[in-house]
Structures are given as structure tokens and as C-alpha cells.
C-alpha positions in Angstrom: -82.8 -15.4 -21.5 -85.7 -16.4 -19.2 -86.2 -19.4 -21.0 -82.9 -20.5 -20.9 -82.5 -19.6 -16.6 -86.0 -21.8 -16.2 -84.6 -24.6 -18.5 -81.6 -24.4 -15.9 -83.8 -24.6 -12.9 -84.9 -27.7 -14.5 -81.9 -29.3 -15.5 -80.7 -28.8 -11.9 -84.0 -30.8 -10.0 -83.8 -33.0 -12.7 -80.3 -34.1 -12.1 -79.7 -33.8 -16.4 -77.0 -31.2 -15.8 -74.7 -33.2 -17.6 -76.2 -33.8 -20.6 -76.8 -30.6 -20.7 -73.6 -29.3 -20.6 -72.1 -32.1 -22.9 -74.8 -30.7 -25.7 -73.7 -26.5 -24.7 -69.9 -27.9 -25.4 -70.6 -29.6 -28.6 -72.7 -27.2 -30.0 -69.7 -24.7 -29.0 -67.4 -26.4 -30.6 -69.2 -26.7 -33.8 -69.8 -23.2 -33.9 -66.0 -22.8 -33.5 -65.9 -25.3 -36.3 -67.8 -23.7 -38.6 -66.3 -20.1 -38.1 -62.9 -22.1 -38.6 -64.2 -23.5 -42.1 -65.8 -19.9 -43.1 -62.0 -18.4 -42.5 -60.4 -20.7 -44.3 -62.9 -20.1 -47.4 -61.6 -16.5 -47.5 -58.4 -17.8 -50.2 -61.2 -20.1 -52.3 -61.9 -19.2 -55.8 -66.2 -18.4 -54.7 -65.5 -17.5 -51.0 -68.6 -15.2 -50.3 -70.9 -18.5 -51.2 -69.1 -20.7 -49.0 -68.7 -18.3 -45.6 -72.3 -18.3 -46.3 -72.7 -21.8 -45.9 -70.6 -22.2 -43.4 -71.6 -19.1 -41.6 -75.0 -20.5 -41.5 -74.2 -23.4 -39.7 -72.2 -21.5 -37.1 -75.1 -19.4 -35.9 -77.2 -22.6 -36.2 -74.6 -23.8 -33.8 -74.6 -20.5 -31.7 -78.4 -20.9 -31.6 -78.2 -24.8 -30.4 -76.4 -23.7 -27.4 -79.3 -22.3 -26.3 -81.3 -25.3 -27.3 -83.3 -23.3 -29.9 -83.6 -24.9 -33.2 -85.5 -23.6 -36.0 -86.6 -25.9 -37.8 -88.1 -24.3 -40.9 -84.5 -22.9 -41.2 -82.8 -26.3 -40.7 -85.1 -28.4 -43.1 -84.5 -25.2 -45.4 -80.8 -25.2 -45.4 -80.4 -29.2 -45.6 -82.6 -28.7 -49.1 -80.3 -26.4 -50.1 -77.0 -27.9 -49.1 -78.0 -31.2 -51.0 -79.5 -29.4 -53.8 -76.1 -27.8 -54.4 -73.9 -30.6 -53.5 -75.0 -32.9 -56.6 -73.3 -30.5 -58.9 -70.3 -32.0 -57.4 -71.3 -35.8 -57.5 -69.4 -35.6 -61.5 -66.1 -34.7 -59.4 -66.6 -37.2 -57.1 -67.3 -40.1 -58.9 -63.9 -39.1 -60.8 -62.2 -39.0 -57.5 -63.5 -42.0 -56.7 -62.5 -43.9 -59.8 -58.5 -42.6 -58.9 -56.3 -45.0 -57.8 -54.4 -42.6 -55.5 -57.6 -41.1 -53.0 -54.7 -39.5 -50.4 -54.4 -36.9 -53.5 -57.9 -35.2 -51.5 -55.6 -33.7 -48.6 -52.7 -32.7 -51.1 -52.5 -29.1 -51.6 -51.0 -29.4 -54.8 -53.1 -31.3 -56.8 -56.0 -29.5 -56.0 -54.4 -27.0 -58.6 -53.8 -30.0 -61.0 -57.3 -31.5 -60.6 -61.2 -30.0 -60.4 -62.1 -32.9 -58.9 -60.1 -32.8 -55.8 -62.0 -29.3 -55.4 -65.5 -30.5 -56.0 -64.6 -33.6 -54.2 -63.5 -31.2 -50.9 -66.2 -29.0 -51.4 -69.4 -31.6 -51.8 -67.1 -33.4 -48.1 -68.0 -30.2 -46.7 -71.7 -30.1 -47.6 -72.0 -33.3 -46.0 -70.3 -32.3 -42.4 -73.2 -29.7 -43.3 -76.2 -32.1 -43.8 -74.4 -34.4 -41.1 -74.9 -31.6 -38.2 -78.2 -30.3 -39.9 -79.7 -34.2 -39.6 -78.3 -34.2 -35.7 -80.1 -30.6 -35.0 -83.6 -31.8 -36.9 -83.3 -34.8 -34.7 -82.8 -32.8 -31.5 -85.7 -30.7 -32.7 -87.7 -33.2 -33.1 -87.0 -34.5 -29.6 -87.5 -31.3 -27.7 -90.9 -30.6 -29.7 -91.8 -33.3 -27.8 -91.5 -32.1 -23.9 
């Protein structure tokens, strides 16, 4: 908490206030997002591994806000999250090779197909990887002051 009242202080003689607040509001936002995804895994055929995946990434999220980014935990996760997502790549590829690619947002044919699920579920690794890249990046930047 100290740490985060003297990084105000700064911020504030600094005139970065803005910045600041933009990242506080995204990094809320993607905790909210993540927390959103981890509900809606509680109907999914493995829920427990994915609200831990997307649980994860919310307190990664929650821990951004206060610019703190572990990142032995983030390089760790992104390993994992692509590790796991090329057992979907088969699904994918078959989705890809559909003429009809709406058939990913249909709630019906996920029943019909496994590749709409493993197509869904590597797209949400990704968002994963996507925000794990951003965090590593901002890590990088703050090891730097």
C-alpha cells in the first residue's frame, strides 16, 4: 500500500496521472473480464480447468492495477496457455477449412461439432497469451525505472 501512495505522489509531480488511471481502468476491466469468462465456464463440459485459467488471469489483472507484475508467474502461465492450446490447433484447422465460419458464435452447432468447441476454447487461450504478452511488456517497461 505504501508503494502504491508514493507511486501516486509521483504520478501527481509528474503530471502522468492520466496514463495512470487509463492503465488502473483497463486492467479493471480485464479483471471484470476474466471473472465474466470464469462464470460462464461453470455449464462447460471441464469447468474447474477453465475458471482456472481464467481465474488466473483475473488476479493477474487485479494485481496489474496495482502495477505489480510477476513476471515469473506471467512467462509461466503464457508456457502453459500455449502448451495447452496446440491440442486444439486439429479443431481449428477443421474450422478453418468450413465454408460457413459464423457456425463459431452458434450455440447449436457447438453440440453438432468438436471443432466449434476446441475452436472457442484455443480463441480463449489466445485473449489469454494476448493480455499475458501486454503485462510482460509492461513488466518489462517498469523493470526499467
Amino acid at each position: 500500500m505504501q508503494r502504491c501512495r508514493a507511486h501516486v505522489r509521483h504520478l501527481a509531480f509528474t503530471g502522468n496521472v492520466k496514463n495512470f488511471s487509463s492503465m488502473r481502468i483497463l486492467n479493471f476491466l480485464l479483471a471484470i473480464m476474466f471473472v465474466v469468462f470464469a462464470f460462464l465456464q461453470l455449464n462447460d463440459p471441464d469447468p474447474v480447468i477453465w475458471i482456472l485459467i481464467y481465474g488466473a488471469m483475473a488476479v493477474l489483472s487485479v494485481m496489474a492495477i496495482f502495477e505489480f507484475y510477476p513476471v515469473k508467474f506471467i512467462i509461466g502461465l503464457g508456457v502453459v496457455y500455449i502448451a495447452y492450446s496446440l491440442f486444439y490447433i486439429p479443431g481449428v484447422m477443421e474450422w478453418l477449412q468450413q465454408d460457413d465460419r459464423s457456425a463459431l458464435f452458434d450455440d447449436v452447432a457447438k453440440m453438432e461439432h468438436l471443432y466449434i468447441e476446441e475452436s472457442r476454447e484455443f480463441l480463449g487461450l489466445m485473449i489469454c497469451v494476448a493480455v499475458l504478452i501486454f503485462y510482460w511488456m509492461r513488466a518489462k517497461k517498469f523493470s526499467r525505472r
